[in-house]
N, C-alpha and C positions, 0 to 999 in steps of 0.2 A: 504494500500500500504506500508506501514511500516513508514514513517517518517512523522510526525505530526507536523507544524509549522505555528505560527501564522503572518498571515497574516493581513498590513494594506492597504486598497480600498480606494479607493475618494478619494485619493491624484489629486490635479489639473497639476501635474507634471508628475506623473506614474503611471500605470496602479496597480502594486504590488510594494509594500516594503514588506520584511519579518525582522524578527529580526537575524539580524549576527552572532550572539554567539548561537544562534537556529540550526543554518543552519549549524559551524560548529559543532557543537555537532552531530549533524542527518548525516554528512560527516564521522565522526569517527575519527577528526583531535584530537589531543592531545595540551592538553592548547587550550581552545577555544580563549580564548581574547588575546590570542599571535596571535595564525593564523590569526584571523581577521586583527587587524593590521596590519601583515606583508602583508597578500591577498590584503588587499585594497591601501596600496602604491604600489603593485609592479602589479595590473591588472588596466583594463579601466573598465568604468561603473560609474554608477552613487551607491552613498554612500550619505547618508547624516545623521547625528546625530538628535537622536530625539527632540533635546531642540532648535535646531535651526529651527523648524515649528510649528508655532502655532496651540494650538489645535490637534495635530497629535495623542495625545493618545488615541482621540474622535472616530477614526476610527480602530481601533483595537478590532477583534472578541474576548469576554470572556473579562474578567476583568484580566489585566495586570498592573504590577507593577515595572516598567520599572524607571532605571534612566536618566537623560538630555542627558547624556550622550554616551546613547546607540547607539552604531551603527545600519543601514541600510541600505538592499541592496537590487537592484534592480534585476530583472529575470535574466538578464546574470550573474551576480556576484554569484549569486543564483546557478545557471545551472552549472557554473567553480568551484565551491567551491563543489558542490555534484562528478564531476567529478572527481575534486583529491583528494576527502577521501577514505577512505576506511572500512568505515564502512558494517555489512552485512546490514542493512535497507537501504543503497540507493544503495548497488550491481544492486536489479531490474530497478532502475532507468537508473545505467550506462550501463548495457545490452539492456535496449530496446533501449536506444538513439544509441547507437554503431554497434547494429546487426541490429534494423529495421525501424529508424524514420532518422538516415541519409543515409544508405544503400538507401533506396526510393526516398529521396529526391534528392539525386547523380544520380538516375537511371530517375524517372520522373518528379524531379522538384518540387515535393508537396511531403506532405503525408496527408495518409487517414488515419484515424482510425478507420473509418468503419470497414475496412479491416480487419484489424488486430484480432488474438486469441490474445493477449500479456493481462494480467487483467491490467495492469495500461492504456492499451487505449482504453478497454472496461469499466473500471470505467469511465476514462474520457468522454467517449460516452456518458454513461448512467443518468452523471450529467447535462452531454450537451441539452441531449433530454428533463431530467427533467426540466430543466430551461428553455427549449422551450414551455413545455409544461404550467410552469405559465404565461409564459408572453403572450402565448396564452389567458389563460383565463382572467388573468389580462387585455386585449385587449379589449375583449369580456364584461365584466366587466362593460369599462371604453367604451365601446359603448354603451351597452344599459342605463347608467346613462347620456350619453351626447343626447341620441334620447329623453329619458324623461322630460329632461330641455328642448332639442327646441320642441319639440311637443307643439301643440296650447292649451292653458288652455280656457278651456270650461267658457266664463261668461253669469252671468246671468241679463238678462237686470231686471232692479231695477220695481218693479210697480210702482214706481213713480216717474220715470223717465218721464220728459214733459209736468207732471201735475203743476198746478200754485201754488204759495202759499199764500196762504190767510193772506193777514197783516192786523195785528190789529190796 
């Protein structure tokens, strides 16, 4: 899809954090660690610096080398900051949200992206499906390992089981 940013999951807070100076750079903003600054005092959303959550590097895809320092932002900050760059790698981005994921959403309330030709909602689909598709078998998996534990373990009565024992 063209921009490439690393993402942190398993926050007990939010769903994604991305790294700020990532996001703008993949925007096309000039002076990344200016915009960030000036973006994150002058929008809403959630920010938070990586040195103020413990352990937060621990969830970070790839090996990053990030200072305490670093900024973080959450999917709207994320989503506002790809909207006013203008870089060509997130043009398709701001195309598909502007011509057909709020166009739909205006018109019926949802969107689908079934629907959709657009490849960023067809990638998304196709990741969609795949990750249905593990946790399906992961399900599957994690059933037949839980029927093998309760299932009844077969014993076997001892041969000497009841007979006396001879004391000397």
């Amino acid at each position: 899809m063209g921009i490439e940013l690393d993402v942190l999951v398993g926050h007990p807070e939010h769903d994604l954090l991305f790294v700020a100076t990532q996001v703008a750079r993949a925007a096309g903003l000039k002076h990344p660690s200016m915009s960030v600054q000036s973006f994150h005092n002058n929008n809403t959303g959630t920010k938070v610096r990586l040195g103020e959550v413990a352990d937060l590097k621990d969830f970070f895809r790839g090996s990053l080398t990030l200072p305490n320092g670093t900024w973080l932002f959450d999917e709207p900050r994320v989503y506002g900051m790809l909207m006013r760059g203008n870089a060509p790698a997130s043009e398709p981005f701001r195309k598909w949200v502007t011509e057909e994921v709020l166009p739909s959403i205006r018109k019926t309330g949802k969107y689908n992206a079934e629907d959709s030709q657009n490849p960023i909602a067809m990638a998304i689909m196709y990741e969609l499906k795949s990750l249905r598709g593990e946790i399906a078998s992961l399900r599957q998996e994690l059933q037949a390992k839980t029927f093998s534990l309760e299932a009844p373990v077969a014993v076997e009565v001892s041969p000497y089981e009841g007979q006396r024992v001879a004391r000397q």
